[in-house]
C-alpha positions in Angstrom: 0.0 0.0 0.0 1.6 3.0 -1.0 -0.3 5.6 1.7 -1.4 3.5 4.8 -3.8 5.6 6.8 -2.9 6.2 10.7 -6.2 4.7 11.7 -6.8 0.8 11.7 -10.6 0.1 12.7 -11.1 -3.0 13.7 -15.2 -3.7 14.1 -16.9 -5.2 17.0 -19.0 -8.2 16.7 -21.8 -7.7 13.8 -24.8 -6.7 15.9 -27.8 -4.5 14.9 -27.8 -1.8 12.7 -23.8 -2.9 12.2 -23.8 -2.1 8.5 -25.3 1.3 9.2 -22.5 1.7 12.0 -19.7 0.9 9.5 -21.0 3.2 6.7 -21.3 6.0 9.4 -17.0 5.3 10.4 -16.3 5.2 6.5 -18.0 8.8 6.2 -15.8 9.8 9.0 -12.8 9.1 7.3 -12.0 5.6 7.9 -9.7 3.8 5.2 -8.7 0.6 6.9 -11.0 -2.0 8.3 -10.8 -5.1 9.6 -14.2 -7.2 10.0 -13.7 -9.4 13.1 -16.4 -11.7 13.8 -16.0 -14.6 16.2 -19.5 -15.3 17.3 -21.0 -15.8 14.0 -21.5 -18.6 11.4 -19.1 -19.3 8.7 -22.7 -18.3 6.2 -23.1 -15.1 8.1 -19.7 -13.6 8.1 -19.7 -14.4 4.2 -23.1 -11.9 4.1 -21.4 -9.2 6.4 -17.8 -9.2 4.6 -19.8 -8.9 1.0 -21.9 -6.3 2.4 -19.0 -4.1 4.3 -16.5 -5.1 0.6 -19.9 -3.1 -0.9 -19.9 0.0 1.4 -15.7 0.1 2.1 -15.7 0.3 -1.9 -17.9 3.0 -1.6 -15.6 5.3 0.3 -12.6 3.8 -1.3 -11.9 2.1 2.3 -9.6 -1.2 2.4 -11.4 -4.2 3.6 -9.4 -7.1 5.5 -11.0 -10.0 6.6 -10.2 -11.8 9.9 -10.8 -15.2 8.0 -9.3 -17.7 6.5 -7.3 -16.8 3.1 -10.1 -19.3 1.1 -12.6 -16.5 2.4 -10.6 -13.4 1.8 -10.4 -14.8 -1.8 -13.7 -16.1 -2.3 -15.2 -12.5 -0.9 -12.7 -10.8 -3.0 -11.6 -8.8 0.3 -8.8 -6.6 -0.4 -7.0 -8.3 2.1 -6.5 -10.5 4.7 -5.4 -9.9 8.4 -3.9 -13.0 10.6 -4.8 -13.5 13.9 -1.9 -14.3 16.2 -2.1 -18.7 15.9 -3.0 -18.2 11.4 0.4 -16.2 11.0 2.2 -19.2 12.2 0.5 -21.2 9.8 1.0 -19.3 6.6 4.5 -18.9 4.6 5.2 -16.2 2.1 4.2 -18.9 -1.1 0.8 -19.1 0.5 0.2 -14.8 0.8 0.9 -14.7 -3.0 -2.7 -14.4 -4.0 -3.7 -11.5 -1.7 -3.2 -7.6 -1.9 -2.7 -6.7 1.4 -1.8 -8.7 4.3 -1.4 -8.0 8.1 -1.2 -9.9 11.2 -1.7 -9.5 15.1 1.4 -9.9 17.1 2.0 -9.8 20.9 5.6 -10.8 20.9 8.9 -11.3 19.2 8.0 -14.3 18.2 5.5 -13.1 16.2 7.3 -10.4 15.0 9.4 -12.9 13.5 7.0 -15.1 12.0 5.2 -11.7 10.2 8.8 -10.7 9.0 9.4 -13.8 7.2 6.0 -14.2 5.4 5.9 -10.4 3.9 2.8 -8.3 5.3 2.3 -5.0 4.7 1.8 -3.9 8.3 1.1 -5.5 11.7 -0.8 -4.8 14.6 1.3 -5.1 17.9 -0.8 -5.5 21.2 -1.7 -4.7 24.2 0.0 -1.7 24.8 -2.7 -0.6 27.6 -5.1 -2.3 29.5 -8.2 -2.6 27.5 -11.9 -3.2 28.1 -12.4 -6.5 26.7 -9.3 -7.7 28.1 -8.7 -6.5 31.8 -6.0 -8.8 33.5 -4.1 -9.1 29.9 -0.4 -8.6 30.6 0.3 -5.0 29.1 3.2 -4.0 27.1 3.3 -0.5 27.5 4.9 2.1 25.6 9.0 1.0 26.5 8.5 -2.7 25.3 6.4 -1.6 22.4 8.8 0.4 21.1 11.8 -1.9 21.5 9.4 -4.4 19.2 8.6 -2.1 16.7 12.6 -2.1 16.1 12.2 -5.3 15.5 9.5 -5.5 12.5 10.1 -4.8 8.9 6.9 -3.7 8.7 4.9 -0.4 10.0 2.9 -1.5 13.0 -0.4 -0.3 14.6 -0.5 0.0 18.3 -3.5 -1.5 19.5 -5.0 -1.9 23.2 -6.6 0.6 24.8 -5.8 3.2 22.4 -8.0 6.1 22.0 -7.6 8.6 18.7 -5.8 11.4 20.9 -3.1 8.3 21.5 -1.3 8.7 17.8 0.6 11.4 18.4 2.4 9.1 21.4 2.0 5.8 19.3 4.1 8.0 16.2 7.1 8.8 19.3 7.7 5.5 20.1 7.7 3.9 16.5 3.9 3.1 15.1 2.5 4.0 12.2 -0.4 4.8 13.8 -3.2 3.0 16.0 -6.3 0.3 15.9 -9.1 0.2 17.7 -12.4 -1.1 18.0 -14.5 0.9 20.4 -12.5 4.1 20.0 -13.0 4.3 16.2 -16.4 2.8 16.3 -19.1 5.5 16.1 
């Protein structure tokens, strides 16, 4: 991608009035988004991604889908973002087929991993304590940074970050920061 945007939305769990919610971020200025969907069938998330590909094409948004590469493909998502355990099962061969590719990483491990299979950013996490996550062990701002050394890759802070957090995320070494509830009006 040849301008990354600073802001990384990642979307909550498809609920009511969820496509409305997503067109209302695009119109905001959102240019990235990730549709994360854990809770729902394999039939649904196929109906949400087409429907958010639809709207994200609209604004000319990127759409990533936290799915398997067969369904980033079979949507025809413009990309494809990794949770932590997929990035250890891909290789760079196997990413060939997709436009844009990203992964979440927690560790230097991961780090790793995402450096040898060519992404084009990653998402490094937690940074702060979050909501949905209380008694996860935090990185904070020192550790973060010392990892973002690490990647060849620009990285997104993510965990607990709130938009006014960018500046900060920029001084110690992200590209900029993803959210879910902070970016999701």
């Amino acid at each position: 991608m040849k301008h990354l945007p600073n802001l990384y939305l990642i979307t909550p769990e498809p609920c009511n009035k969820f496509l409305y919610k997503l067109e209302s971020c695009l119109e905001q200025g959102i240019r990235l988004v990730q549709l994360r969907a854990k809770t729902i069938s394999e039939s649904e998330y196929y109906s949400y991604a087409e429907q958010s590909l639809k709207l994200c094409q609209k604004y000319k948004a990127q759409l990533l889908v936290n799915a398997s590469l067969e369904i980033a493909l079979s949507v025809g998502a413009h990309g494809i973002h990794l949770n932590s355990t997929r990035l250890h099962c891909y290789n760079k061969h196997s990413l060939k087929k997709i436009k844009l590719a990203a992964a979440s990483c927690h560790n230097l491990t991961d780090i790793q991993q995402a450096n040898k299979i060519g992404l084009n950013f990653i998402v490094l996490s937690p940074v702060k304590t979050t909501a949905s996550h209380p008694d996860a062990k935090t990185l904070g701002w020192m550790k973060f940074y010392n990892l973002t050394k690490q990647s060849n890759y620009p990285i997104f802070a993510l965990g607990g970050m709130k938009r006014q957090d960018t500046t900060t995320a920029h001084k110690y070494g992200a590209h900029g920061i993803a959210a879910i509830r902070a970016l999701w009006n």
